[in-house]
C-alpha positions in Angstrom: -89.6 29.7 99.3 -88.7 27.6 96.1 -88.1 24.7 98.4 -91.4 25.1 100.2 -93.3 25.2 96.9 -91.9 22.4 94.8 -92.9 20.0 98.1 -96.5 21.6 98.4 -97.0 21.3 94.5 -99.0 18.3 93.6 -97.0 15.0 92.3 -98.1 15.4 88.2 -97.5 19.7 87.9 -94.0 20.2 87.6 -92.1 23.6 88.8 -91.5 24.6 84.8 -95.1 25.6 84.8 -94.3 27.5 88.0 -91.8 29.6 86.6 -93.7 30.3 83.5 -96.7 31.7 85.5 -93.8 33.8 87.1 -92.8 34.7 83.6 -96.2 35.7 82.3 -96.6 38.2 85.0 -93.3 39.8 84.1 -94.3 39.8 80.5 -97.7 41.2 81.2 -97.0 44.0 83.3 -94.0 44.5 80.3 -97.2 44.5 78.3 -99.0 46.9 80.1 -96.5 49.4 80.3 -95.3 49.4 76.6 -99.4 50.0 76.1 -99.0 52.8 78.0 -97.6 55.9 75.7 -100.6 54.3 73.0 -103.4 55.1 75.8 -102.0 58.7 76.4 -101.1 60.1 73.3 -103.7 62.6 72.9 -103.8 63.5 76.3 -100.4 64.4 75.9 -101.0 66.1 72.8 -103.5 68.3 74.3 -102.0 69.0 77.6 -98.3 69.8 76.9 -99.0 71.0 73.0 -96.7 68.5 71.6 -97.5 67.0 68.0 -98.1 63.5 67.5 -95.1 63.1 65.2 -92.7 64.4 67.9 -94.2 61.6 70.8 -94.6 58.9 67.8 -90.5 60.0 68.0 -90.2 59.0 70.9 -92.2 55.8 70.4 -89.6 54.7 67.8 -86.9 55.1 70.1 -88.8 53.1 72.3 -89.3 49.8 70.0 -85.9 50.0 68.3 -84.0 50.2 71.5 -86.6 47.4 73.1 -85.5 45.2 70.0 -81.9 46.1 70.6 -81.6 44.9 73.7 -83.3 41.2 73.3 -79.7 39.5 71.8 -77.7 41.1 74.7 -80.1 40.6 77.5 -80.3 36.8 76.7 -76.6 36.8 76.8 -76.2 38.7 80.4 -79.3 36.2 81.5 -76.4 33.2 80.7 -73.8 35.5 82.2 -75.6 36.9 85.4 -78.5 34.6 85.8 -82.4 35.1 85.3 -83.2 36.6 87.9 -80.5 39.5 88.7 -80.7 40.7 85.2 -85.0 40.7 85.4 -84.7 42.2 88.9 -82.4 45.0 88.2 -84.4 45.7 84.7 -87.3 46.0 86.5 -86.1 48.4 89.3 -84.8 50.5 86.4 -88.2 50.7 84.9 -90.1 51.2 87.8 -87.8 54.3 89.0 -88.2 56.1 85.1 -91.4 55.6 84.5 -92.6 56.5 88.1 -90.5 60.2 87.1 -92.3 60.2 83.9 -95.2 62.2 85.9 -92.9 64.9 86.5 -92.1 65.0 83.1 -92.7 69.0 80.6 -90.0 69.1 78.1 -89.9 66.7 74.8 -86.4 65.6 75.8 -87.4 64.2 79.1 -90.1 62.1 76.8 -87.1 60.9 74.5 -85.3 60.0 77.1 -87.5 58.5 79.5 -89.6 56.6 77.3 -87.9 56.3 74.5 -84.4 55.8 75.5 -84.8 54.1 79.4 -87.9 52.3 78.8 -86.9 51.0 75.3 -84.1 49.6 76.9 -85.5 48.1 79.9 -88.2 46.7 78.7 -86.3 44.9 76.0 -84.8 42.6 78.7 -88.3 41.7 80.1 -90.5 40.3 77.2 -90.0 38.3 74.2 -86.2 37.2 74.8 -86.7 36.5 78.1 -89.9 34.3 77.2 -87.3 32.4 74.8 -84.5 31.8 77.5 -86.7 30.4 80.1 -88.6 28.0 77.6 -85.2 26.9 76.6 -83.8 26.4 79.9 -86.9 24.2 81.5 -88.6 22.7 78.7 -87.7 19.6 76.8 -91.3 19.1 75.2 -94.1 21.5 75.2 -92.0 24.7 74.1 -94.9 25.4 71.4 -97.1 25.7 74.3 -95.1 27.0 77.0 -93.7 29.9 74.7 -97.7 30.4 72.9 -98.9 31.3 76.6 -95.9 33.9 77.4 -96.5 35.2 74.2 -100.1 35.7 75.3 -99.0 37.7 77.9 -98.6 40.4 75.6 -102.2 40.3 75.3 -103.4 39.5 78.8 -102.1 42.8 79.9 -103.7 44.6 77.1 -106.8 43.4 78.1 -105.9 44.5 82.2 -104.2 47.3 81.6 -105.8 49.6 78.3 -109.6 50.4 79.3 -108.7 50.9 83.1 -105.7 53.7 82.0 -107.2 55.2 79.3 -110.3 55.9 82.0 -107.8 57.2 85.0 -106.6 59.5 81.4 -110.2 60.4 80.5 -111.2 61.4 84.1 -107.5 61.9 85.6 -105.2 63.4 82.8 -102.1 61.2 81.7 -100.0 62.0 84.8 -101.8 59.2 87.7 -101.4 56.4 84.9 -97.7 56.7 84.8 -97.9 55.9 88.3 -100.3 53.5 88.6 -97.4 51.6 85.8 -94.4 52.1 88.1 -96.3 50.7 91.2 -97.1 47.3 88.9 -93.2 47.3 87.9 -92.7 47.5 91.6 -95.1 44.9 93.1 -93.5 42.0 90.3 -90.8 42.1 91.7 -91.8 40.2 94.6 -92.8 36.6 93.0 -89.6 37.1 90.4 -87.3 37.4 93.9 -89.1 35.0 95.3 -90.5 32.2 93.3 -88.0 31.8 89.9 -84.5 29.4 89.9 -82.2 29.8 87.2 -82.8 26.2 86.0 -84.5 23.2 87.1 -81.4 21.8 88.7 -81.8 24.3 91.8 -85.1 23.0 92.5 -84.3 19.2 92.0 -86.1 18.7 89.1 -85.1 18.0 85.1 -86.6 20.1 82.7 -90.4 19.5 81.6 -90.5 16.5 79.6 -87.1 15.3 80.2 -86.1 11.5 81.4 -85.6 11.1 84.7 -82.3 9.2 84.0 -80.9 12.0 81.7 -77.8 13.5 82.5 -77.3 17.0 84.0 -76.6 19.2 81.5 -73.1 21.1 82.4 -73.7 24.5 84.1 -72.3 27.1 82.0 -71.8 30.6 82.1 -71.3 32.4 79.3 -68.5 35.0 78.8 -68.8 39.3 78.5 -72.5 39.4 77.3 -71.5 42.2 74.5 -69.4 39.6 72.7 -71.4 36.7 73.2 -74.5 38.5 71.6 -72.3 39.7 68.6 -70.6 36.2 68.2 -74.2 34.7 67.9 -74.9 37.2 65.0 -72.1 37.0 63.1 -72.6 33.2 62.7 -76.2 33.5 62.5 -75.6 36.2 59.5 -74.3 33.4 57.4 -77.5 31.7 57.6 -79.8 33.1 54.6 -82.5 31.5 57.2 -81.7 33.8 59.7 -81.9 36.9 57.3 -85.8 35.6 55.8 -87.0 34.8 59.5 -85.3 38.1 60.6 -87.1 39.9 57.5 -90.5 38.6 58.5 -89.9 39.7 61.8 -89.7 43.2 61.1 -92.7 42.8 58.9 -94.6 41.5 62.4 -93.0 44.1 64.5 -94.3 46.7 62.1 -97.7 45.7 61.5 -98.7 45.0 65.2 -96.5 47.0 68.1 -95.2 49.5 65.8 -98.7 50.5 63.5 -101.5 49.2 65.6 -100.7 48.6 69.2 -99.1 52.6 68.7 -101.8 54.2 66.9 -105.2 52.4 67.1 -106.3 54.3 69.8 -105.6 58.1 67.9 -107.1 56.4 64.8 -110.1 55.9 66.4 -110.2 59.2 67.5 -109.9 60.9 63.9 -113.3 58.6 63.5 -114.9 60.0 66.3 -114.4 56.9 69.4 -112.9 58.7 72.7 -110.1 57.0 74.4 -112.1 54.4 76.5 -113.8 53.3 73.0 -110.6 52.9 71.2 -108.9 51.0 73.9 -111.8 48.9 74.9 -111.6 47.3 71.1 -107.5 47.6 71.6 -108.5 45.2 74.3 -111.0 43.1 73.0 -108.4 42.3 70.1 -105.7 41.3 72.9 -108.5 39.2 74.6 -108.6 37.4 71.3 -104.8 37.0 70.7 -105.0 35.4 74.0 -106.6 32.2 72.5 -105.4 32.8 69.4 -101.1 32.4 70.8 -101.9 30.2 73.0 -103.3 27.9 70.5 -100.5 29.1 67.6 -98.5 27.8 70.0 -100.0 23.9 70.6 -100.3 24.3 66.7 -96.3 24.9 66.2 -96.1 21.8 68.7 -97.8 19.5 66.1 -97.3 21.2 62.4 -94.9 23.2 59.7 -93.9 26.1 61.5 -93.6 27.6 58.0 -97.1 27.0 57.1 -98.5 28.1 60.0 -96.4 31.5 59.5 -97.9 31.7 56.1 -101.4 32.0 57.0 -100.9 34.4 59.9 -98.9 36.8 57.9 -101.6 36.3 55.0 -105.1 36.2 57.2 -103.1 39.6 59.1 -102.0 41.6 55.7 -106.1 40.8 54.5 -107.8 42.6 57.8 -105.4 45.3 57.7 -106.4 46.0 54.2 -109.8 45.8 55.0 -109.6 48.1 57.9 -109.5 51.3 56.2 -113.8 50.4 55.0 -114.4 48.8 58.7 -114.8 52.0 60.2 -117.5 52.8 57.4 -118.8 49.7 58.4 -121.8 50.8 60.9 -122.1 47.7 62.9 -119.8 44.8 62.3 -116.9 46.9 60.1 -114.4 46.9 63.3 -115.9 43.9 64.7 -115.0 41.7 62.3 -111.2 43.9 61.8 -111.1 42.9 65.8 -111.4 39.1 65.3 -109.6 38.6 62.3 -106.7 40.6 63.6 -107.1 39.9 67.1 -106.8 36.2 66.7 -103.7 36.9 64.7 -101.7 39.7 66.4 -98.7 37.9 67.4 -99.5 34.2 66.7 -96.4 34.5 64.6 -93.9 33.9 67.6 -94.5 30.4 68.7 -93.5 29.1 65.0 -90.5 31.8 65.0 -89.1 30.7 68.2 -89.6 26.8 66.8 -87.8 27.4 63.7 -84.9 29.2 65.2 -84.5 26.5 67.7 -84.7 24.1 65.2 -82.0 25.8 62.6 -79.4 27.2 65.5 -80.0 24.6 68.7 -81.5 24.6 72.2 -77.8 26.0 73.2 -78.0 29.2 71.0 -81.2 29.7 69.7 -82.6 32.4 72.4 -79.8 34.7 71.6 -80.5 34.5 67.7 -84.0 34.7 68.6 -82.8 37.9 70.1 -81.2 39.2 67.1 -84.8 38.6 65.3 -86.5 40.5 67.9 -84.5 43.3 67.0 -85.9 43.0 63.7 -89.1 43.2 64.8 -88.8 46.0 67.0 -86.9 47.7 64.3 -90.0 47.2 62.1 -91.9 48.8 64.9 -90.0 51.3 65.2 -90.3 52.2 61.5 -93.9 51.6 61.4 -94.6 54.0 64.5 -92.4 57.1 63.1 -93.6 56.5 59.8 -97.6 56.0 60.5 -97.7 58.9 62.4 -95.6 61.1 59.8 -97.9 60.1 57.2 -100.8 60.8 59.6 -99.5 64.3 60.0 -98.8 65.3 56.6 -101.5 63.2 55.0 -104.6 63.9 57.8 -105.4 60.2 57.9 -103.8 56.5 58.4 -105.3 54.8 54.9 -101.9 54.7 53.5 -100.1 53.6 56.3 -102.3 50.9 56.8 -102.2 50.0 53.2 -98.9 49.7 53.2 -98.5 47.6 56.2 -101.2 45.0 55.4 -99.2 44.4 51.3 -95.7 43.7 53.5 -97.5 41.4 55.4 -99.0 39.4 52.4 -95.4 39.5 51.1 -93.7 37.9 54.5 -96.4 35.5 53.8 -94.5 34.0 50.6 -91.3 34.8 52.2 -91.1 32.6 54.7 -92.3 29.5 52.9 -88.7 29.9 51.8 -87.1 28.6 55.0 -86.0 25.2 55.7 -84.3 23.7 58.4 -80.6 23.2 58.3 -80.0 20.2 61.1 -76.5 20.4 60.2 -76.2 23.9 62.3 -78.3 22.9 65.4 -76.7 21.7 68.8 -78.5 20.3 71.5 
């Protein structure tokens, strides 16, 4: 099927873009289903009496074990291959999530969407993003990496007003499995339509001589030590340490705070379901443009001052978001483009700077590590939002405190330089 493609593909549109559209559909379905638990939260609340500390709980699980995994998943995918490690991944979460309906006692929550689709998940977004725009781009990985990043949001925009409708009219129950059938049907074009590297398909990567030389096909050794070998040199690297701090700043200001408790924020002001995740999902339609063109940006300017102004511009709306909602007719419109435009703009220059400090070689395992910083961040943000949201009746602190450690990330990483010495090609 790869075969048949590359000689129907037009002279000029090489097969990299080909695997990246494979890629994005992974990452957007990844999207959608780590929307999911957002979308039913009070549903769940209402219909199996648990509190919303006890399924934020589970949440955290969720995006610290999702963060986790990035550093060893990109090793397996240099171990194993692509492909087999996506594949299985997304059997796994297709099987738990699809048993999810059946679910009635808290531990079947921690377990299945905390502990199975934390994990499975972890192997099937961000990381995986970096490994592939490593392995078949030479030029463009701004780009290439700004629109898998936008996947994130694409699937937002697909997946959050059409399942918080099926929970409106339908209960929480149908959307689970409307999530494991999409795990299910991406399989296919992943089976069928992405090579482990440009070599299988005859090609170099995208922006790559046609005279250069192969590179050597590797494969790296057991995945567990490969991953902790990468952080232990990368721990040396006070550049590591400020990019993985600013990380977890992102992680907890967008997946962990917002993309977990928008929805049931909105609801404390009065917007249903469908409401709140319609304006979840205008906010993804607008960090569609906005990574995509973060990520033609980080081609063409300072990494570190495009990080600057994202973290700034982000800690700013989040501050004002508490008023917005007093705000009769433009309050959340304007929080929704501000913030929208900014959600996770922040990766394209992240994924730049770590390839330029640590190599082509190394850099999507490190950027691993740093994911697990900013799923760790999530993770805090989620438990810690909806513990203060319990015991305080509201989300103004929590989203206080999240916009100032945003404005601080914003001076932090004006601190890191590149260290050519370290990078390999």
């Amino acid at each position: 099927m790869q075969q048949l493609l590359v000689r129907r593909l037009p002279p000029k549109v090489h097969y990299a873009w080909v695997a990246i559209a494979v890629v994005f559909l992974v990452m957007l379905v990844t999207a959608g289903m780590r929307s999911t638990p957002s979308g039913m939260m009070q549903a769940m609340e209402h219909d199996l009496g648990w509190s919303r500390a006890t399924i934020s709980a589970a949440l955290s699980i969720n995006l610290a074990l999702f963060g986790l995994t990035g550093p060893f998943a990109a090793a397996a995918m240099q171990r194993f291959g692509i492909r087999p490690t996506v594949l299985t991944a997304l059997l796994i979460l297709a099987g738990s999530i699809g048993l999810s309906s059946l679910m009635t006692a808290k531990w079947q929550m921690l377990l299945i969407w905390g502990v199975v689709v934390g994990l499975g998940t972890g192997v099937t977004a961000m990381t995986l993003g970096a490994t592939v725009v490593s392995r078949w781009f030479s030029a463009r990985r701004g780009l290439a990496m700004g629109l898998l990043t936008a996947s994130s949001a694409t699937g937002q925009l697909l997946f959050l007003p059409v399942l918080a409708a099926v929970v409106e009219h339908h209960g929480w129950r149908p959307v689970v499995l409307i999530v494991a059938a999409a795990a299910t049907l991406v399989l296919i074009p992943v089976a069928l339509l992405l090579p482990e590297q440009p070599e299988n398909v005859g090609a170099r990567k995208f922006g790559e001589a046609a005279d250069a030389p192969l590179a050597p096909a590797t494969r790296a050794g057991n995945p567990i030590a490969v991953a902790f070998n990468a952080l232990k040199e990368a721990a040396k690297v006070r550049d590591f340490w400020l990019l993985f701090f600013s990380f977890f700043v992102c992680g907890a200001s967008t997946n962990g705070y917002i993309g977990t408790h928008f929805i049931a924020m909105c609801g404390d002001h009065g917007l249903n379901e469908v409401q709140g995740a319609s304006i979840l999902a205008t906010m993804g339609a607008l960090d569609l443009v906005g990574t995509t063109a973060s990520g033609w940006l980080s081609d063409r300017f300072n990494a570190r001052v495009l990080l600057f102004w994202y973290y700034g511009l982000r800690g700013l709306a989040l501050m004002f978001l508490p008023w917005a909602f007093g705000i009769e007719y433009f309050g959340l419109p304007v929080f929704a483009l501000f913030y929208g435009l900014d959600w996770i703009a922040t990766v394209p220059p992240t994924v730049r700077l770590t390839t330029d400090i640590f190599g082509s070689q190394k850099a999507p395992i490190v950027f691993g590590w740093i994911v697990a910083g900013h799923q760790l961040g999530a993770a805090f943000a989620a438990l810690g939002a909806g513990l203060l949201r319990s015991s305080l009746g509201n989300y103004t602190l929590a989203t206080m405190i999240s916009g100032g450690l945003c404005v601080i990330s914003a001076l932090v990483v004006l601190r890191i330089y590149r260290q050519p010495a370290l990078a390999t090609a």
